[in-house]
N, C-alpha and C positions, 0 to 999 in steps of 0.2 A: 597711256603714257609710257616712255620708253624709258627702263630704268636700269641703268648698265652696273647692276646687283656683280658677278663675277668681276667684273674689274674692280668697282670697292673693296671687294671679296681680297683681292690680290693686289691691294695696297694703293692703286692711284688714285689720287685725290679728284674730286668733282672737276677741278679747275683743269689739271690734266684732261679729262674725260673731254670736257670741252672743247678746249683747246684743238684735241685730234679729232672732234667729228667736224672742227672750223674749218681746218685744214683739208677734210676729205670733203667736203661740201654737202655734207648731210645735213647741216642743221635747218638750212631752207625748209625742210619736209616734215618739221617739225611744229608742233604745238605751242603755243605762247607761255603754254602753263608749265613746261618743260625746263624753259628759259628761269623763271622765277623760282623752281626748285633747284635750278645748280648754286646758287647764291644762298641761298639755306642751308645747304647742307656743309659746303666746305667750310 
């Protein structure tokens, strides 16, 4: 699972995080279980 640890690190929130891999079109190539951890954590 892909866990964007330095960006937490440097202050942007889960929801940010999101946001920009939506926009970059990365989240397709992602995990389901990914998805239900950005929502727990912010």
């Amino acid at each position: 699972m892909f866990v964007p640890v330095r960006l937490l690190e440097m202050g942007f929130s889960m929801r940010h995080i999101y946001k920009a891999m939506e926009a970059a079109g990365i989240l397709q190539k992602l995990d389901p279980i990914f998805y239900s951890h950005l929502w727990y954590t912010d």
